[in-house]
VOPAGU-2260 file (C-alpha; in pm, 1 decimal, decimal comma):
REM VOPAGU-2260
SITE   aa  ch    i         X         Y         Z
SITE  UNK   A    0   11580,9    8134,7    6181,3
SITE  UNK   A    1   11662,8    8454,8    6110,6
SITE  UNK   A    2   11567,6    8758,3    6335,2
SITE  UNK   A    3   11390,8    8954,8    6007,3
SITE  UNK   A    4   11205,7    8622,1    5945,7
SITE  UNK   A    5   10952,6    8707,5    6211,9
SITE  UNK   A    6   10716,0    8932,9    6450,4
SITE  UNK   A    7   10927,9    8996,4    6777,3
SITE  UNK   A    8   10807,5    9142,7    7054,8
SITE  UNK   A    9   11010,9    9226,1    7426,4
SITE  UNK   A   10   10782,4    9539,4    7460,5
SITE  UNK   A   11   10518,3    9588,4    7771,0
SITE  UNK   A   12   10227,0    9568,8    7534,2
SITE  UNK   A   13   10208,1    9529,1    7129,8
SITE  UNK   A   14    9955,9    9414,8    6867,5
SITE  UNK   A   15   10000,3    9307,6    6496,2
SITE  UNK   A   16    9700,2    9348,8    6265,4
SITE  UNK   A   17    9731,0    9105,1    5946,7
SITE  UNK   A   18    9491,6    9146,0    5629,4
SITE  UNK   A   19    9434,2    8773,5    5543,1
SITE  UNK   A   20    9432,5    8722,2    5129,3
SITE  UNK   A   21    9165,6    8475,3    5052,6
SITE  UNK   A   22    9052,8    8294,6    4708,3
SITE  UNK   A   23    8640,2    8294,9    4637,5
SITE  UNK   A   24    8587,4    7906,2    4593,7
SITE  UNK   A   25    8262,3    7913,4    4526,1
SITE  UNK   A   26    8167,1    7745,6    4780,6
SITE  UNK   A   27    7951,6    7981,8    4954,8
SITE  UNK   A   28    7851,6    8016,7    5329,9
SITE  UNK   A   29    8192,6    7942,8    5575,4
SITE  UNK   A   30    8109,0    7775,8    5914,2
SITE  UNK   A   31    8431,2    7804,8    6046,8
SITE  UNK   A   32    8767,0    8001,4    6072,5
SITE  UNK   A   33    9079,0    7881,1    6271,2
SITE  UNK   A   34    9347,6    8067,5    6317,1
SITE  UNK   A   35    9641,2    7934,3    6322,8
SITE  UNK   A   36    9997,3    8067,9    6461,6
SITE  UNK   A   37   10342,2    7882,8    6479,0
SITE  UNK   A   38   10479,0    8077,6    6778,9
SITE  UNK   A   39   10687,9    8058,0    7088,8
SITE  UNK   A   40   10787,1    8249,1    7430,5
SITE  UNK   A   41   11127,7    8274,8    7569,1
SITE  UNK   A   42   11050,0    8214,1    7905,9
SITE  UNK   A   43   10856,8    8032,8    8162,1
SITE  UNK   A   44   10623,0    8343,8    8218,2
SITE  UNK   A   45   10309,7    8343,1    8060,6
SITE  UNK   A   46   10226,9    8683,1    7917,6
SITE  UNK   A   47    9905,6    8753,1    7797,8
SITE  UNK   A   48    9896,9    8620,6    7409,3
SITE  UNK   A   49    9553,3    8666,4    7214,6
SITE  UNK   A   50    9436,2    8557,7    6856,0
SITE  UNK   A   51    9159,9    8754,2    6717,2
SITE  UNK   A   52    8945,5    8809,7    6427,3
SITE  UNK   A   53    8800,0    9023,8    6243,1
SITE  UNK   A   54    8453,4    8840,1    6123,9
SITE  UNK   A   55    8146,1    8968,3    6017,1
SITE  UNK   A   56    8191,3    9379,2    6037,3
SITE  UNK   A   57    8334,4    9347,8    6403,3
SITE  UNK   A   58    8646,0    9185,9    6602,9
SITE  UNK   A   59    8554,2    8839,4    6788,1
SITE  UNK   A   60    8622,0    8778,7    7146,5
SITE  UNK   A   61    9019,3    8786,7    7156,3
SITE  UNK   A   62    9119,0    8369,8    7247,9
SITE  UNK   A   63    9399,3    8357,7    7524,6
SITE  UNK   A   64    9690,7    8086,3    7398,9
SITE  UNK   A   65    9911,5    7958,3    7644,5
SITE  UNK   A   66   10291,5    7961,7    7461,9
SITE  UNK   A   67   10524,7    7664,2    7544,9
SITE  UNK   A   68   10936,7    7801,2    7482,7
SITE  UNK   A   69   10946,1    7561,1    7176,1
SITE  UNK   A   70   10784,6    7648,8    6836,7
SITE  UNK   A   71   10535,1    7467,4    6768,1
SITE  UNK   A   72   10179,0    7531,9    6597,5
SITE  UNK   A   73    9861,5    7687,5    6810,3
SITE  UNK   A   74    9492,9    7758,8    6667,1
SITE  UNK   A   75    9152,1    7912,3    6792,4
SITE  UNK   A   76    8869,6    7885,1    6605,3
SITE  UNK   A   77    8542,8    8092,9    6522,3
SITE  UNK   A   78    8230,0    7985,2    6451,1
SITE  UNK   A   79    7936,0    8101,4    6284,8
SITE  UNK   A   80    7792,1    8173,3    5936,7
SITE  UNK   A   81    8041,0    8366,1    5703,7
SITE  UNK   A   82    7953,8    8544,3    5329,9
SITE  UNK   A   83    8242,3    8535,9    5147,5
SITE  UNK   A   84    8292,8    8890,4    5177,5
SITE  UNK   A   85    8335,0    8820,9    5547,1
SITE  UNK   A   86    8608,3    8583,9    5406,1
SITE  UNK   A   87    8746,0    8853,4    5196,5
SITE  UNK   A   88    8792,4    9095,6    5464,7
SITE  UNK   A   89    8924,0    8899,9    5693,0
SITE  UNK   A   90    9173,9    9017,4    5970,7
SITE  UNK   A   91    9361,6    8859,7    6250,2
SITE  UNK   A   92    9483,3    9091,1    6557,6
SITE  UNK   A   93    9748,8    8943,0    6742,9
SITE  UNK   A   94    9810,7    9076,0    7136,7
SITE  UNK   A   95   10111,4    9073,4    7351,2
SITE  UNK   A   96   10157,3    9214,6    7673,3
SITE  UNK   A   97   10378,5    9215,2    7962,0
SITE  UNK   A   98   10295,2    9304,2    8311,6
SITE  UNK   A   99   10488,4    9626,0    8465,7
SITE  UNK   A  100   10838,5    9435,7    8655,8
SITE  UNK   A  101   10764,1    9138,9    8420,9
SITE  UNK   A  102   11009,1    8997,7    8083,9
SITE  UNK   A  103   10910,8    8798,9    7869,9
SITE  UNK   A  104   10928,7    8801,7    7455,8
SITE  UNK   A  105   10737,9    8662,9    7192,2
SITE  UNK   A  106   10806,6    8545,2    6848,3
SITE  UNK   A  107   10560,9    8440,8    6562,7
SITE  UNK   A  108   10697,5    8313,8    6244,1
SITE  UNK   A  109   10369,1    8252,8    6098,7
SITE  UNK   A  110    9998,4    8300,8    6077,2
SITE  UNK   A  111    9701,6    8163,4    5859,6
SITE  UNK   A  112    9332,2    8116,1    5814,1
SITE  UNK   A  113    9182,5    7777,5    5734,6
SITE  UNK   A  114    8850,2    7785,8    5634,7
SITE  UNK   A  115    8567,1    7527,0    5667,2
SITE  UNK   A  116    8255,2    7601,6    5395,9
SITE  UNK   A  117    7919,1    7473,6    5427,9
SITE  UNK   A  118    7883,7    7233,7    5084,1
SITE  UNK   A  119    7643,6    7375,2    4822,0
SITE  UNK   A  120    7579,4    7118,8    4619,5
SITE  UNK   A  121    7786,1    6809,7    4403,9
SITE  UNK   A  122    8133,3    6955,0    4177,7
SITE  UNK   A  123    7976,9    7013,0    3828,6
SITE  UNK   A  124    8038,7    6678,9    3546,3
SITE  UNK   A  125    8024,8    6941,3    3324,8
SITE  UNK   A  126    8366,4    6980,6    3148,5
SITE  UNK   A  127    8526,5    7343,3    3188,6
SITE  UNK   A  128    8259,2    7415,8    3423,3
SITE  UNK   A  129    8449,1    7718,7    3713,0
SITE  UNK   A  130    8572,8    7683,6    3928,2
SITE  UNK   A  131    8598,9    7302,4    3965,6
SITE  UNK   A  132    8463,8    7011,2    3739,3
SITE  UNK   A  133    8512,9    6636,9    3772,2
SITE  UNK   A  134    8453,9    6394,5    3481,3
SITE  UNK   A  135    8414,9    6116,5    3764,6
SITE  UNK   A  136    8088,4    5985,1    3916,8
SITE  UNK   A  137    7917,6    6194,5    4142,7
SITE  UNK   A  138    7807,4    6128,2    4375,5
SITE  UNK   A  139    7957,7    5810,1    4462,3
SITE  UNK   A  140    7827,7    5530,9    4629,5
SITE  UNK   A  141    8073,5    5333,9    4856,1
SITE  UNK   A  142    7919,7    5043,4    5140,3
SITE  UNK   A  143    8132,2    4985,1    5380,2
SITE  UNK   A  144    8103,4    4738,3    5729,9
SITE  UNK   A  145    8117,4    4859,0    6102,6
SITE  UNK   A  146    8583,2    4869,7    6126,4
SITE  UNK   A  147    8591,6    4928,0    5746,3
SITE  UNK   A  148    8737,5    5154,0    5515,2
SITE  UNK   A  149    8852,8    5214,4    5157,0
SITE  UNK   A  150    9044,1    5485,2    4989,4
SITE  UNK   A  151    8899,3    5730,8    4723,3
SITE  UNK   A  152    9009,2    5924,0    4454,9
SITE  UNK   A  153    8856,4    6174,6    4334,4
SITE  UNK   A  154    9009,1    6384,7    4063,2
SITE  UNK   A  155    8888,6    6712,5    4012,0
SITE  UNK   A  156    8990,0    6976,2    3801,9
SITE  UNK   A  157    9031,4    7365,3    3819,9
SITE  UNK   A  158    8954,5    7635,5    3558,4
């Protein structure tokens, strides 16, 4: 990986604000945004690393991550009710910091939102309907026994 290919930070203290780009579904209210971050430390020490997010007109309570020295993926998650304009203006705020006599460096090489939506109803059988149609059965009907399952497709379609 490539030095320019991510945030680096040796310094006693930094943060990185991110504007997140987001798609309106259509799906109305969110219930849930995780951020996630594929990240690592390169050292034992455990500096300080918080995910934050900009929600609802105001920063959440910053979430402390504990950094192994491999990459691998982290997440925190907020809860609540989100508009989609909440989802439209979403930011993450990520925080660094080092102790005074303390060195340690991080390095992020990603960051994204995934959003959970509270369901407003069954994807339209109309053909061409936006933003999604199906010209399947819906809803669908499946019975299934106690250590049972079956696998569904459901093909839907976007204008």
């Amino acid at each position: 990986m490539e030095m320019s290919d991510y945030v680096y930070t040796d310094s006693i203290y930094a943060q990185d604000y991110y504007n997140m780009t987001t798609i309106d579904m259509g799906w109305g209210i969110a219930s849930s945004v995780k951020i996630w971050v594929y990240a690592r430390k390169d050292s034992e020490y455990q500096a300080p690393f918080n995910v934050n997010a900009y929600l609802n007109g105001e920063w959440k309570t910053p979430q402390f991550i504990t950094l192994t020295t491999d990459w691998a993926w982290y997440s925190k998650e907020y809860t609540g009710t989100f508009t989609q304009n909440d989802i439209d203006n979403l930011q993450i705020r990520l925080k660094y910091g080092n102790p005074p006599g303390e060195s340690s460096s991080v390095e992020v090489a990603a960051a994204y939102a995934e959003i959970n939506y509270t369901k407003k109803g069954l994807i339209s059988t109309t053909i061409g309907a936006t933003p999604f149609y199906t010209n399947e059965s819906n809803p669908r009907s499946i019975n299934l026994n106690k250590d049972e399952s079956q696998l569904v497709t459901f093909w839907v379609n976007a204008m």
